[in-house]
C-alpha positions as CSV (number, residue, x, y, z in Angstrom):
1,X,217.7,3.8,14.6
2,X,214.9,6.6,14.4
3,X,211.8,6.0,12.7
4,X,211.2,7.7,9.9
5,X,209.0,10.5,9.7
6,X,205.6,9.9,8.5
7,X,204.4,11.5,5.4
8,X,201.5,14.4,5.8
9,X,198.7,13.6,4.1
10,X,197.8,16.5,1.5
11,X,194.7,18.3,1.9
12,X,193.4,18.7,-1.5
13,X,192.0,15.8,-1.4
14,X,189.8,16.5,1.4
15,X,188.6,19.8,-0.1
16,X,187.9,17.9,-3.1
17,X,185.5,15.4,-1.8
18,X,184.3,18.5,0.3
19,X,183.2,20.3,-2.9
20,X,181.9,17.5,-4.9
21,X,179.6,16.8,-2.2
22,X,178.7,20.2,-1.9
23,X,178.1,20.0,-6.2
24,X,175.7,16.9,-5.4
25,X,173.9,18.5,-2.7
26,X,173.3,21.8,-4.9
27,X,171.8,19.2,-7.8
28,X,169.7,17.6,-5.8
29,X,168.1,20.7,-4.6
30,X,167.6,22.6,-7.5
31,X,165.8,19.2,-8.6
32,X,163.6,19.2,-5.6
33,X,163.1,22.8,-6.4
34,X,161.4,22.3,-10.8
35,X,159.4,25.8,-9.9
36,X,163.0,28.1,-10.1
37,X,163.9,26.4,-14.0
38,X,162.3,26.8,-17.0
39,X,160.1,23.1,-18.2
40,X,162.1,21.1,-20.1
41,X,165.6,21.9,-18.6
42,X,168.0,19.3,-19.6
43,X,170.0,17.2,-16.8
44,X,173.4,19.1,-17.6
45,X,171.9,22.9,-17.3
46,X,171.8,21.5,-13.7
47,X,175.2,20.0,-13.1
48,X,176.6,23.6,-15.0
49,X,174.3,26.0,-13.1
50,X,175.6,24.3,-9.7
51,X,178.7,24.1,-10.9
52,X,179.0,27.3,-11.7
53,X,177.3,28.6,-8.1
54,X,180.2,26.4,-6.5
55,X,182.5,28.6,-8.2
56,X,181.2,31.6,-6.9
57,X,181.3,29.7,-3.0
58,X,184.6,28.6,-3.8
59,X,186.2,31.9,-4.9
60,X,184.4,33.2,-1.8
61,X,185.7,30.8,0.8
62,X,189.4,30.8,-0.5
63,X,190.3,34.3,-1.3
64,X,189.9,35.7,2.4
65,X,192.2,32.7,3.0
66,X,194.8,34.5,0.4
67,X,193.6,38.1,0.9
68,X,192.8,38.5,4.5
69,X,193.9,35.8,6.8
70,X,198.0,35.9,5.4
71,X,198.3,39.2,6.5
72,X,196.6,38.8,9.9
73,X,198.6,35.7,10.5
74,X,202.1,37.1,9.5
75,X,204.0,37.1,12.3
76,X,205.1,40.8,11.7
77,X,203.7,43.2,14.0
78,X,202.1,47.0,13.5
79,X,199.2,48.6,11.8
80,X,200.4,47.5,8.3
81,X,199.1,43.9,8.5
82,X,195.7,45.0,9.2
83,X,195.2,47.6,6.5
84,X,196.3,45.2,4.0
85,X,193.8,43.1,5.8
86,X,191.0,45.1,5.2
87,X,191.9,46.0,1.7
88,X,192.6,42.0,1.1
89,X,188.7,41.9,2.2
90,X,187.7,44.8,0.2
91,X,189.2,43.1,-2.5
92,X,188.0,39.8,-2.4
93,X,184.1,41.0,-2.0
94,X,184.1,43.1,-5.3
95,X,186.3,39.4,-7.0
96,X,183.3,37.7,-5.6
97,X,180.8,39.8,-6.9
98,X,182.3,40.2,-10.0
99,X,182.5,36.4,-10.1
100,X,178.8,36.1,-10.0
101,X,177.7,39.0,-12.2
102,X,180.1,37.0,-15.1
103,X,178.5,34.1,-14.7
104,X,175.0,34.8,-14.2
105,X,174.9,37.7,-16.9
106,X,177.7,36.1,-19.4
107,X,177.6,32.6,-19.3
108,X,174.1,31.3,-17.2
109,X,171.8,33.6,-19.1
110,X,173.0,33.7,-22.9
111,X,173.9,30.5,-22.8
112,X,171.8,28.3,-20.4
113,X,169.3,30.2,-20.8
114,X,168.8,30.9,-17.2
115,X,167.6,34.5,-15.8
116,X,168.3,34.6,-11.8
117,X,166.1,37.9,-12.1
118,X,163.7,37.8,-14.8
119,X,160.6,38.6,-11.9
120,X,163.2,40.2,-9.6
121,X,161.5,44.5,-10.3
122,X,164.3,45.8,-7.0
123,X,167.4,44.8,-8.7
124,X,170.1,47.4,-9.3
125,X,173.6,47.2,-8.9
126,X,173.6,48.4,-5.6
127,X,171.3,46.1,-4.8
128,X,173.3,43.3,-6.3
129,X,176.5,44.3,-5.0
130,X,174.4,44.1,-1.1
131,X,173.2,40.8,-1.8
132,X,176.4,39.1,-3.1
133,X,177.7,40.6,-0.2
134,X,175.0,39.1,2.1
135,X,174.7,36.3,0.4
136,X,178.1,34.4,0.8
137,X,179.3,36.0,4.1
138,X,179.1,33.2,5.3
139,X,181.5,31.6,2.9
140,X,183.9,34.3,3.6
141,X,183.9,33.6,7.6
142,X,184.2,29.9,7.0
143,X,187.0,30.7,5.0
144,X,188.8,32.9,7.4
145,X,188.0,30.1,10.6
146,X,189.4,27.3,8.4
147,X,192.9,29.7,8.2
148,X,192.7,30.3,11.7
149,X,192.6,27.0,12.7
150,X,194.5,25.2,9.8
151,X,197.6,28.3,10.8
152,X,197.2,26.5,14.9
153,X,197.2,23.6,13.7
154,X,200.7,23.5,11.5
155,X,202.0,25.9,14.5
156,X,201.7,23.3,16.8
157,X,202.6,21.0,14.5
158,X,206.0,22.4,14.0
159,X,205.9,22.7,17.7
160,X,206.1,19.4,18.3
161,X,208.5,18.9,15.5
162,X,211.3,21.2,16.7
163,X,210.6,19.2,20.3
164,X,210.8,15.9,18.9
165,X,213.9,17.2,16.7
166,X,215.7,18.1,19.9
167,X,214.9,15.1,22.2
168,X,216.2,13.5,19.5
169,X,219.1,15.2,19.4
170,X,219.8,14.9,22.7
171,X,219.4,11.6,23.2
172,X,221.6,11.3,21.0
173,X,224.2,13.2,22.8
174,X,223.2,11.0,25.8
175,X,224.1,7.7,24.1
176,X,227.4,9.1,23.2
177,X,228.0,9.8,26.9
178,X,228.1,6.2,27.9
179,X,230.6,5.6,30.0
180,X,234.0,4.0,28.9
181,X,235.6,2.9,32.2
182,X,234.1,-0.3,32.1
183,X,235.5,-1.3,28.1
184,X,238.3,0.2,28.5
185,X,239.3,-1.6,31.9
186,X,237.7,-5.0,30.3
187,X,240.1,-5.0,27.1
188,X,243.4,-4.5,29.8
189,X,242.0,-7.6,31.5
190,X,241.8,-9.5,28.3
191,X,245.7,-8.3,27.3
192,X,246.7,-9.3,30.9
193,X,245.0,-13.0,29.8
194,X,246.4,-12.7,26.1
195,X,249.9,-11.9,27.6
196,X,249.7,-14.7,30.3
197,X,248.5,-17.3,27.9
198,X,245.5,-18.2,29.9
199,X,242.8,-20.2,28.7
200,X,239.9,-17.8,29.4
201,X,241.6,-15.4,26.9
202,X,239.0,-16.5,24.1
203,X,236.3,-16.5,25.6
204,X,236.8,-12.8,27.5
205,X,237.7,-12.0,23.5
206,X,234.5,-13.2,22.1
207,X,232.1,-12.5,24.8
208,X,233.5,-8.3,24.5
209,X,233.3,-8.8,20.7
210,X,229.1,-9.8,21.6
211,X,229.3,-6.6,23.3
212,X,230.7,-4.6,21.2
213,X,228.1,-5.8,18.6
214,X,225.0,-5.3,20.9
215,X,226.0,-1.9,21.2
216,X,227.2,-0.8,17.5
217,X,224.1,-2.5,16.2
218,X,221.0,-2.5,18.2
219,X,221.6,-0.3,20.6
220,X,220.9,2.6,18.7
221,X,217.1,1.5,18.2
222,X,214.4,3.3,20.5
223,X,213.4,0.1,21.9
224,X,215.3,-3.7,22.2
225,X,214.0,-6.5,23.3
226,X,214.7,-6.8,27.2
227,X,215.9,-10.1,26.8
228,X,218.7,-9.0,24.6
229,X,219.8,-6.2,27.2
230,X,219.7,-8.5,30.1
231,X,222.1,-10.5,27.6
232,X,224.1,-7.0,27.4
233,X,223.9,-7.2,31.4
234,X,224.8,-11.0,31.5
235,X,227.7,-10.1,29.6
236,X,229.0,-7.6,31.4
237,X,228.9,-9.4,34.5
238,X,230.3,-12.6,33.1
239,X,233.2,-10.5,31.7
240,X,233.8,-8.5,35.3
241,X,233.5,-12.0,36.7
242,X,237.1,-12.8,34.7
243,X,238.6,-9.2,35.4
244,X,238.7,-9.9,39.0
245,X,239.7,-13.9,38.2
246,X,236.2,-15.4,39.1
247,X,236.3,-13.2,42.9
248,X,233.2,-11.2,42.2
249,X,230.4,-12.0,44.9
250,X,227.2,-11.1,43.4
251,X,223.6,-12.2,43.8
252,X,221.6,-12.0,40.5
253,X,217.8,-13.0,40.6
254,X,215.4,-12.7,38.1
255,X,212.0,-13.4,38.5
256,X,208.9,-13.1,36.1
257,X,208.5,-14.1,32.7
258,X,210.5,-12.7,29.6
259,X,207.7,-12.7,26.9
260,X,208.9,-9.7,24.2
261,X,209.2,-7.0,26.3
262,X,210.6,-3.9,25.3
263,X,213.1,-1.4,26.6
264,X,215.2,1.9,25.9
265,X,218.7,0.2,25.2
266,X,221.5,0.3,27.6
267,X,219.3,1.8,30.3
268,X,220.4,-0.5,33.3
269,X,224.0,-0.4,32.7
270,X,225.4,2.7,34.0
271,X,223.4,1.4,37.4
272,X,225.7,-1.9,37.1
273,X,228.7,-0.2,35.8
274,X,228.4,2.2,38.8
275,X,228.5,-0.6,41.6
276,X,231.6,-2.6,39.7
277,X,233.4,0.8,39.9
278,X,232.5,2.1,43.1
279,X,231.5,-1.2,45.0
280,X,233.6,-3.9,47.0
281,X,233.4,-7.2,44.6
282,X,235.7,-9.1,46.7
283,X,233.8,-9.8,50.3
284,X,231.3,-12.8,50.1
285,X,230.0,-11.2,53.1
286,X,228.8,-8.3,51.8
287,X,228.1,-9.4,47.8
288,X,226.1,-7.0,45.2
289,X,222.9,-7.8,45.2
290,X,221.0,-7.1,41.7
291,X,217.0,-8.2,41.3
292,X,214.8,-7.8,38.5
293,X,211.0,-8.5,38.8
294,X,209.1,-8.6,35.4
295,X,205.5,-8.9,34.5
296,X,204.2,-8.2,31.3
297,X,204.0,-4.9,31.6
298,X,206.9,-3.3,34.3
299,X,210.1,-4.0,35.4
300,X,211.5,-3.5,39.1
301,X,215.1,-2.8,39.1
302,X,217.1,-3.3,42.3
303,X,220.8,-2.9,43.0
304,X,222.5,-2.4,46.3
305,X,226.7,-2.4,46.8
306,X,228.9,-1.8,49.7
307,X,230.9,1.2,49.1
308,X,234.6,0.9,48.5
309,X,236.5,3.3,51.0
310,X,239.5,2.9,48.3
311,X,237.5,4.6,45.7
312,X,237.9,8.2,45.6
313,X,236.0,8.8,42.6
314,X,232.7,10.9,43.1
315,X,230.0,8.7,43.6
316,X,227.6,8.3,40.2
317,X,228.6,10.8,38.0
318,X,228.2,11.4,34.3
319,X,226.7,7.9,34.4
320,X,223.8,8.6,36.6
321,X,223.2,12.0,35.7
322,X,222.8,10.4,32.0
323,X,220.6,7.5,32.7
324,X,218.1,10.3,34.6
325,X,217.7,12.6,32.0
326,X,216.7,9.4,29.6
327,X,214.8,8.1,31.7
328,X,213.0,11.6,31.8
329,X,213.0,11.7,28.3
330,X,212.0,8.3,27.7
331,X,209.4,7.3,30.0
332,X,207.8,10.4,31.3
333,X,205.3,9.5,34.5
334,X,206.2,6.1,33.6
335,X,208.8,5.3,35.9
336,X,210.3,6.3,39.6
337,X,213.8,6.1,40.7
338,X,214.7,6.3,44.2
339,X,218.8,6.7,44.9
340,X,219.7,6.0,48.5
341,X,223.4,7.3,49.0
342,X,224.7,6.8,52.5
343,X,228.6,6.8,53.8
344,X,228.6,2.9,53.2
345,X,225.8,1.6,50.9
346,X,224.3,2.7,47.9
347,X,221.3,1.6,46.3
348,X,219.2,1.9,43.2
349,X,215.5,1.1,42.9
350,X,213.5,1.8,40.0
351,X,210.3,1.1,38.5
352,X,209.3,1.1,34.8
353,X,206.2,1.1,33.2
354,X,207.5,-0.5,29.6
C-alpha cells in the first residue's frame, strides 16, 4: 500500500502572521517616535495610520507578484512576456502611488487628522510620484524575489512529484512481474498429492494458501517486517521440500537477531526461486547453500547452487533483471549485489543497508 500523500500546508497563514508582525512593529515605532503626531493622538489613530501604511507595502509587495513576475515566469518564450512585464511594472507603481495619495489625502488627513506634509515646502506631484517610487522599491523587489523563489520551489516540487509518481508506477509494474514458475509448479505438486491421496496433501494446501495471503495482503506495503518475509522464504522452501518428496538438499543458516526489521517485500525470492529452477536439489553432495546474517541495521544475503546441465532455460532472467532494478529503486547506495555466473555455479551475494 502507498502512503498517502501529505497535505501542503497553505501559505496564507504565514503571510498573515508576516504582516501582523509587521503592523506591531509599525505601532511601536510610531510610539517611540510622539514628535511625527499631533499631542493627544488617541491609541487607534495609531493602529489605523499603520494599518493603513501596511496597505500601501502590501499592495506594493504583491502586485509585481501578479503584474510582473507571471509574465516573466510563463513558460512561453519571445519578446511578448517581457513587454507585458514592463507594463505590469508600470502599472503597479502608479496602483501604488495611487494607493498612498487615497489614503494619505482621503482618509489619514480628513479623517485622522493626520498631514504627512504639513512642513513638507518641496512637495509636488512629481515629487510625490519620485518618492512613492523610492520609497517602497524595496517592497516591489521583495515581492518579485519571493515569486522567483516560491515559482523554484513548486517547480521542483512537481519535480519530485512526477519522479515519485513514476517510481511508483514502476514499481508497480515490477511487482506484477514476479515470476509464476514457482506457484504454478507448486499447485501441480499439490494435485499430484490431492490425486494420490497422500497425507502431506493438506498441509502443501494450507501452507500455499499462507502464501498466497502474504502476497495478496502485505506484500504490496513499501516495507514488511523481515520476519514475515523470511516466513514467505520458509514457506517456499518448506513447500519445494514436498514438490521434490522431502529430496531437496539445502543448507539454511540464519544468524543475528530478528528485532522489527524492515524490508522491501518479496525482495529475496526471485534469488531462491532462481536456484530451485536452475539448481541441482537432488545431490547431498553438492546442497544449496543459503545464509543470512542480520544486525540491527543490514542484512547479508548469500546463495550459491550447482548448475543443472538439464536446464536449458537462460540463466536469471525476468527474475533477476526485476529484483535489480528494485533494488535500484529501493535502496539507492544502500546496498551491493555481486552475481558470480560461471559454467557450473552461480552465486548471489548482497548486502542491504535496511
Amino acid at each position: 500500500m502507498l502512503a498517502a500523500r501529505p497535505r501542503t500546508f497553505p501559505e496564507w497563514p504565514v503571510h498573515l502572521l508576516i504582516w501582523v508582525l509587521l503592523l506591531v512593529k509599525d505601532v511601536l515605532a510610531m510610539h517611540a517616535a510622539p514628535a511625527a503626531m499631533p499631542p493627544g493622538t488617541a491609541e487607534a489613530t495609531y493602529w489605523l495610520l499603520s494599518l493603513g501604511y501596511l496597505l500601501i507595502r502590501a499592495a506594493a509587495f504583491y502586485l509585481p507578484v501578479w503584474l510582473v513576475a507571471r509574465p516573466l515566469l510563463a513558460s512561453t518564450l519571445g519578446w511578448q512576456p517581457f513587454v507585458r512585464a514592463a507594463a505590469g511594472l508600470l502599472l503597479a507603481l502608479l496602483l501604488i502611488t495611487g494607493l498612498r495619495y487615497g489614503l494619505e489625502f482621503h482618509v489619514f488627513k480628513p479623517l485622522l487628522g493626520f498631514d504627512n506634509y504639513e512642513q513638507n515646502t518641496a512637495f509636488t506631484a512629481q515629487w510625490f510620484i519620485e518618492n512613492s517610487v523610492r520609497f517602497h522599491f524595496d517592497d516591489v523587489l521583495y515581492g518579485l524575489l519571493y515569486a522567483v523563489i516560491r515559482h523554484n520551489l513548486l517547480a521542483e516540487r512537481r519535480r519530485r512529484e512526477t519522479q515519485q509518481a513514476h517510481t511508483t508506477a514502476e514499481l508497480t509494474f515490477l511487482r506484477s512481474q514476479l515470476n509464476p514458475h514457482f506457484l504454478f509448479n507448486t499447485i501441480n505438486d499439490i494435485y499430484a498429492l490431492v490425486y494420490q491421496k497422500s497425507d502431506a496433501a493438506p498441509g502443501a494446501l494450507l501452507k500455499l494458501s499462507e502464501l498466497l495471503r502474504y502476497m495478496l495482503h502485505e506484500a504490496h506495503h513499501d516495507r514488511v517486517l523481515l520476519s514475515r518475509e523470511l516466513d514467505y522464504l520458509n514457506g517456499l522452501i518448506e513447500l519445494q521440500r514436498i514438490g521434490t518428496k522431502d529430496n531437496l538438499h539445502l543448507n539454511y543458516q540464519l544468524r543475528g537477531p530478528l528485532n522489527g526489521q524492515l524490508i522491501a517485500p518479496m525482495l529475496l525470492v526471485s534469488f531462491v526461486e532462481n536456484a530451485f529452477k536452475h539448481g541441482v536439489l537432488a545431490d547431498a553432495t553438492q546442497p544449496v547453500t543459503l545464509q543470512l546474517d542480520l544486525s540491527a541495521t543490514t542484512l547479508d544475503f548469500c546463495l550459491h547452487n550447482t548448475k543443472n546441465e538439464q536446464q536449458k532455460d537462460q540463466l536469471g532472467g525476468i527474475g533477476l533483471a526485476n529484483v535489480r532494478r528494485r533494488l535500484a529503486l529501493l535502496y539507492p547506495a544502500r546496498h551491493t549485489l555481486r552475481i558470480a555466473d560461471t559454467p557450473t555455479d552461480f552465486q548471489v551475494t548482497l548486502h542491504l543497508d535496511l
